[in-house]
C-alpha positions in Angstrom: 81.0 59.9 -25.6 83.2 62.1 -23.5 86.7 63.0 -24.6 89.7 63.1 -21.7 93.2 63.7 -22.2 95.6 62.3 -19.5 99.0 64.0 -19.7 101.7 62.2 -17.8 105.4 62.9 -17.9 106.4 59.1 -17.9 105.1 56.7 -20.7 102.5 54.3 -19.3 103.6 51.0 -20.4 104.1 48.2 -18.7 102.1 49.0 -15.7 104.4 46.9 -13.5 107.1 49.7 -13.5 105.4 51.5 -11.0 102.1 52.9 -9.6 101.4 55.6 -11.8 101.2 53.4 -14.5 99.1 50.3 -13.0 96.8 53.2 -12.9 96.9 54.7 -16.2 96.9 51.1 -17.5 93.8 49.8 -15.7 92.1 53.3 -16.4 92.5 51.8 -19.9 91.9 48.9 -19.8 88.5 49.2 -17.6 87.8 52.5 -18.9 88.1 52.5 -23.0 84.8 51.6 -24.0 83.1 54.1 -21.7 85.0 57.3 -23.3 87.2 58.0 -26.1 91.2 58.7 -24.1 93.9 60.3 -25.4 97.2 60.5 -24.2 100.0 63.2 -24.3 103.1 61.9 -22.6 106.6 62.4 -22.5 108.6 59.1 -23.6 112.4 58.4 -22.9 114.7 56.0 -24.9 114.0 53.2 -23.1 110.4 53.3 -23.4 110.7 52.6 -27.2 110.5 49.0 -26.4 106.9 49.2 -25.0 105.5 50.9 -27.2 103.7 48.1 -28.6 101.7 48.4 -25.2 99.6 50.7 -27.4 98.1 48.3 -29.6 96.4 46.5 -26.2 94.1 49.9 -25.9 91.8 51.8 -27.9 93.6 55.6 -27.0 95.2 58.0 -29.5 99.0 59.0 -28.6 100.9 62.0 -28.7 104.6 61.5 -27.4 107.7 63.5 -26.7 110.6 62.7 -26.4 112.5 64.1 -23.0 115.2 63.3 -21.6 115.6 63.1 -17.9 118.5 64.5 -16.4 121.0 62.6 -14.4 120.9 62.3 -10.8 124.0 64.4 -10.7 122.5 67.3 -13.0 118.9 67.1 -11.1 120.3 67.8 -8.0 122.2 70.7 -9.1 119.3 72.3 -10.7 117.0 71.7 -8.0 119.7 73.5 -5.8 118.9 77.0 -7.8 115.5 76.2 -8.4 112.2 76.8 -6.6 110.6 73.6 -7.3 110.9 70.5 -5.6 113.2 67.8 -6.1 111.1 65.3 -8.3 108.9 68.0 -10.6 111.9 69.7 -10.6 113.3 67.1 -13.2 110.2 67.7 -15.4 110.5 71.9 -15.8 112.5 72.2 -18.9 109.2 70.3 -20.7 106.3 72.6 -19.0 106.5 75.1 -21.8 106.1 72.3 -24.5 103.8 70.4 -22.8 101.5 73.5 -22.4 101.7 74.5 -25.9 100.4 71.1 -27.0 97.6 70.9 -24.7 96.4 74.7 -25.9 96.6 73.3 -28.9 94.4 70.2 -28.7 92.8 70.6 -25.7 89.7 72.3 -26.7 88.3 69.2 -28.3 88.2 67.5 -24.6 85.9 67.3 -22.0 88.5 66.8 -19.5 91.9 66.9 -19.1 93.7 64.5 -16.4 97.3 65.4 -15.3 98.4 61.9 -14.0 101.0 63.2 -11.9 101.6 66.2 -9.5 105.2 67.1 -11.2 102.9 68.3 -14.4 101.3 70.5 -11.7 102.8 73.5 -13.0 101.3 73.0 -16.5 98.1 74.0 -15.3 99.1 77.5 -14.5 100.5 77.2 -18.2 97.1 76.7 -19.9 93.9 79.1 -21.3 91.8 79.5 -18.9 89.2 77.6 -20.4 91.6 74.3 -20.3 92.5 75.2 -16.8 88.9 74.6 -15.9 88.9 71.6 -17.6 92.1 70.2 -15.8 91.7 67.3 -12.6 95.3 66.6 -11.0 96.0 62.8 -9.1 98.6 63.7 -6.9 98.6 59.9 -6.0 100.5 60.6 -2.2 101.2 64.2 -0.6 105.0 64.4 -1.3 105.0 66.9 2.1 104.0 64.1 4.2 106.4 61.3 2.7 109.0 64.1 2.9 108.5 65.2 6.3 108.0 61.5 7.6 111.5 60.7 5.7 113.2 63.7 7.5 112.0 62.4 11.1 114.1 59.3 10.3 116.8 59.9 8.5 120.0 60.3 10.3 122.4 61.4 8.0 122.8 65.3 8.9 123.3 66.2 4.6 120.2 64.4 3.7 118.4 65.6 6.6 119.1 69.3 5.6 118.4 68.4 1.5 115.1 66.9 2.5 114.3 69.7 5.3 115.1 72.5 2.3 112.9 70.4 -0.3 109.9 70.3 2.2 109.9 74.0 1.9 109.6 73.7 -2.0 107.3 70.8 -1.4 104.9 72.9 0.8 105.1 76.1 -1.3 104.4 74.2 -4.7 101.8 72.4 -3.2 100.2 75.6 -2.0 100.8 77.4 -5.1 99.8 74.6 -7.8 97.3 72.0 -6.3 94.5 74.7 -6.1 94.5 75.3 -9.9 92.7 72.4 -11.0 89.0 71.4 -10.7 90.2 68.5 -8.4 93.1 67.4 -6.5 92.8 63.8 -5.9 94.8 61.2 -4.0 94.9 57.4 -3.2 93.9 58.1 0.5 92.5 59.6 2.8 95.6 60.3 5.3 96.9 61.7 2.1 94.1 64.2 0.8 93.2 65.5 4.6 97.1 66.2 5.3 96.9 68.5 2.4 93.5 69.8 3.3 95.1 70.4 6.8 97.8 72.6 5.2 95.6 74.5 2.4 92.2 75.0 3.6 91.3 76.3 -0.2 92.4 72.4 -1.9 89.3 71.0 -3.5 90.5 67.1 -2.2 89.3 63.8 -2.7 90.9 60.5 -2.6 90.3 57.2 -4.8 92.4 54.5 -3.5 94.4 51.9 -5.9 92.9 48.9 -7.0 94.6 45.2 -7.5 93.9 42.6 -10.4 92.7 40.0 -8.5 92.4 37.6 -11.4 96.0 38.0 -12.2 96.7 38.0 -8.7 95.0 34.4 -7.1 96.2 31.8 -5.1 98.6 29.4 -5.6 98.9 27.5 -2.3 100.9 24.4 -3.7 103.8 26.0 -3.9 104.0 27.8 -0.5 107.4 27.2 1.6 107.3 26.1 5.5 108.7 28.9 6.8 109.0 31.9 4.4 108.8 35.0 4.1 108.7 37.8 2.0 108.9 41.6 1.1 108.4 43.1 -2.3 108.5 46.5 -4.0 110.8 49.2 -6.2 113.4 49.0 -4.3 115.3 52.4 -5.2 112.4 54.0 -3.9 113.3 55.5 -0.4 110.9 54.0 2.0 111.2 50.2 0.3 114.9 50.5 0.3 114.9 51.5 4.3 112.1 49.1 5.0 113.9 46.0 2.9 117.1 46.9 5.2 115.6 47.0 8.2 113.7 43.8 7.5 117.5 41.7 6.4 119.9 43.7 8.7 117.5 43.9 11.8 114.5 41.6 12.3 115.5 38.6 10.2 118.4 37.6 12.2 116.3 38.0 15.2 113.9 35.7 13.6 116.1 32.9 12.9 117.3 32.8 16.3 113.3 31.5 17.0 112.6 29.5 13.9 116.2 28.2 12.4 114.5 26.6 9.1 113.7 30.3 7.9 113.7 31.8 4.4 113.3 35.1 3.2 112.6 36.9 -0.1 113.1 40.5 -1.0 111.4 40.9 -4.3 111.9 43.9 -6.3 114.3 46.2 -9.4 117.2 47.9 -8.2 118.3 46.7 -4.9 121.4 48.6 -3.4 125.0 46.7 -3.4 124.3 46.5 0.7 121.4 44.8 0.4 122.5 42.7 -2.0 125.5 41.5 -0.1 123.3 39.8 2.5 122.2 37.3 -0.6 123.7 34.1 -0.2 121.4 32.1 -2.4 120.0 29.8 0.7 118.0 31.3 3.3 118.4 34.7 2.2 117.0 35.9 -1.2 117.3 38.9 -2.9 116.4 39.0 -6.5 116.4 42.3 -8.2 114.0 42.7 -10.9 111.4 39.6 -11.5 109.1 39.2 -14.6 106.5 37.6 -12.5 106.4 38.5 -8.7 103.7 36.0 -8.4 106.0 33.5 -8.4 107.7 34.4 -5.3 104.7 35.6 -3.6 103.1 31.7 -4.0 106.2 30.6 -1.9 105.8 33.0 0.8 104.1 32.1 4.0 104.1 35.6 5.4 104.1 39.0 4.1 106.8 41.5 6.2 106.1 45.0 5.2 108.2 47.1 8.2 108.3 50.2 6.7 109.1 53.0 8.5 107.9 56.0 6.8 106.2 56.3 3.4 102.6 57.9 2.0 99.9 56.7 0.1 98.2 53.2 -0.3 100.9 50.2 -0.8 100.2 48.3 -4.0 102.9 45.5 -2.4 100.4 44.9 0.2 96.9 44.5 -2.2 99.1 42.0 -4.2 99.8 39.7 -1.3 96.4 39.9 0.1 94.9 39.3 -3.0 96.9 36.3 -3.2 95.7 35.0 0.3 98.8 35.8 1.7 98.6 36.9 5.6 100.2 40.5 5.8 102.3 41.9 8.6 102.3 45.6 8.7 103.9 48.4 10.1 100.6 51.4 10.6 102.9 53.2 7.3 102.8 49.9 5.3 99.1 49.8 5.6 97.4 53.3 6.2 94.9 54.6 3.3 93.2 50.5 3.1 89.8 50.7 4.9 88.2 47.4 5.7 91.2 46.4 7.9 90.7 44.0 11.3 93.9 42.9 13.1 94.1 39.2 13.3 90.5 38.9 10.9 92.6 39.6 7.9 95.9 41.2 8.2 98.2 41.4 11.4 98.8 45.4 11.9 101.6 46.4 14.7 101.3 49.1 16.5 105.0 50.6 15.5 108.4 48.6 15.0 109.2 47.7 18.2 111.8 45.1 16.8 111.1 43.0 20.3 107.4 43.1 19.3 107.9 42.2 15.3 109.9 38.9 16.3 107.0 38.1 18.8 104.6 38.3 17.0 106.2 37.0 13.4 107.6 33.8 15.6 104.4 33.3 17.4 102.0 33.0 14.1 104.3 31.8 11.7 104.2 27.9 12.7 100.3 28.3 13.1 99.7 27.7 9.3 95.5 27.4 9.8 95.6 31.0 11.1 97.9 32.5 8.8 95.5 31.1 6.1 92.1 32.4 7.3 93.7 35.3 7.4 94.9 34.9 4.6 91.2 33.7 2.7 89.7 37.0 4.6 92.4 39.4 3.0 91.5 38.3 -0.3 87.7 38.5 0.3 88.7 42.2 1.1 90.2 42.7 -2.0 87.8 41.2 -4.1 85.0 42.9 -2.6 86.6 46.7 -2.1 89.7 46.8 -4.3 89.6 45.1 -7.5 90.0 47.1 -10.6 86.5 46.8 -11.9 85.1 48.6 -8.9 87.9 51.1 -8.3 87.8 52.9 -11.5 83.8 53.2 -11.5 85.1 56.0 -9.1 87.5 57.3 -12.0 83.9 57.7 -14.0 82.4 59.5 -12.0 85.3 61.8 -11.0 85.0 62.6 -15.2 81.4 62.6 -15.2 81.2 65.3 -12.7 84.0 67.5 -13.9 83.0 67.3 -17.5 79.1 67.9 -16.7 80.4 71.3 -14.2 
């Protein structure tokens, strides 16, 4: 049986923290009784809680404790440093991490980096591990940096995220050729990189959903609802959720007055959060069960403006046979997609176009619901976990047998 390591710089439990761990979790999960895993991963305090995560898997652990510095201290290191803003919060732990994996790493067929800020601890390694290494870079952090630069509009953070994509470019350049592969969760993603660095050996695997845990549940649906969902002190949810209260749905409730709508998801700013008023306008923070909300929503809004990668907010609803609206962002790196067959995808955010459209299906429930019935078919034919990580085999498979 083949023996991988995955190293990862955040600890991997509970996968609905973010999407770096829904991956590492189903990897698990679908994964164990095909080869023996062990994982090397930093850990902070707060992860102490989950660590009985563990017992749900059949993987050996090796953690470290790490502490990540405060927003405050990572900026002002990543001001004197040449590494990006994000990996830049990792670089104190390359060393150690590298030492470990020389030391156990001989013993394993492969050796996946879940994460591109570990991307540096490849150059870090004997060469024999190097060869071993894969890196999943998940999205290309140049093209969610530069797409976040076009829109922002504050001149301080234009110039911060203008001086990171020059870090982001240059580390890209410098690091994502080192390992065996370099693999992301779409296409967009891997050929924008490709485009950059001819010499990148990219491939993509797209994320998967659970679509058992993730099913209907049309008896509780609302009349008129609607909803948006995500981490929302991640940059392109937090634009996307204020565009969506501030913007289109008071444009919305001039055509439809009965209206309600949700924003789902940890961490919502105080702005956003003073547009709750516990009636038509929803905003929740932090949920132990998103399902919930998602069973009352009629309609799925997802207007974001910039962003990379595949949306895991937008499998979730369609597995739940929720009709999707999308922004091209919101649902770029899903193949399979037909407008009006089993999602609705606009062609920008034309905010005249968004309450059209939005006020024009909403009251037509038997369309909103066979789209709704073909998204899910989508998802459980091309998307659910059991299927996705078949690709994750063979991705090991091939390295291991090189």
């Amino acid at each position: 049986m083949l023996k991988i390591l995955i190293v990862t710089p955040i600890y991997p439990f509970p996968e609905y923290r973010d999407g770096t761990r829904k991956i590492l979790t189903n990897i698990l999960k679908h994964l164990s009784s095909k080869f023996q895993f062990e994982i090397l991963t930093l850990y902070q305090s707060e992860d102490e809680k989950f660590f009985s995560f563990e017992n749900q898997y059949s993987a050996v652990y090796h953690k470290i404790f790490y502490r990540v510095p405060t927003k405050a201290k990572a900026l002002l290191k990543w001001s004197i440093s040449r590494y990006p803003f994000n990996p830049n919060k990792f670089a104190s732990a390359y060393q150690t991490i590298a030492n470990r994996v020389n030391q156990i790493g001989q013993r394993f067929n492969v050796i996946h980096f879940a994460t591109p800020f570990l991307a540096p601890v490849i150059e870090l390694l004997q060469p024999t591990l190097q060869k071993k290494a894969i890196l999943f870079c998940h999205d290309a952090m140049s093209l969610l940096t530069h797409r976040r630069w076009q829109w922002e509009r504050s001149r301080l953070t234009k110039l911060s995220l203008f001086l990171d994509y020059q870090k982001i470019k240059a580390f890209e350049k410098k690091f994502y050729r080192l390992p065996r592969k370099t693999i992301f969760v779409s296409e967009v993603d891997a050929q924008f990189i490709w485009s950059l660095h001819r010499d990148i050996q990219v491939s993509w695997i797209p994320n998967g959903v659970d679509v058992g845990y993730f099913h209907p549940q049309e008896e509780n649906v609302g009349e008129n609802s609607i909803i948006f969902t995500g981490n929302l002190d991640y940059a392109p949810n937090a634009d996307a959720a204020l565009f969506l209260t501030e913007v289109l749905y008071p444009r919305l409730k001039e055509k439809i007055a009965d209206m309600t709508l949700y924003v789902v998801g940890n961490h919502p700013s105080k702005k956003l959060l003073s547009y709750h008023n516990g009636r038509d306008i929803i905003i929740t923070g932090f949920v132990d069960d998103v399902r919930v909300y998602l069973a009352k929503a009629t309609l799925f809004v997802s207007p974001l403006r910039y962003g990379s990668g595949l949306k895991n907010k937008i499998l979730e609803a369609m597995a739940m046979e929720k009709a999707v609206i999308g922004s091209p962002v919101s649902v770029e790196g899903i193949s399979g997609l037909k407008h009006r067959q089993n999602i609705l995808i606009m062609d920008g955010l034309n905010i005249e176009q968004w309450v059209h459209t939005i006020s024009e299906v909403l009251p037509d429930k038997n369309t909103l619901k066979k789209i709704g019935k073909a998204a899910r078919q989508l998802m459980v034919e091309q998307y659910a976990w059991d299927k996705i990580c078949q690709s994750y085999q063979r991705v090991y498979e091939d390295c291991a047998s090189q």
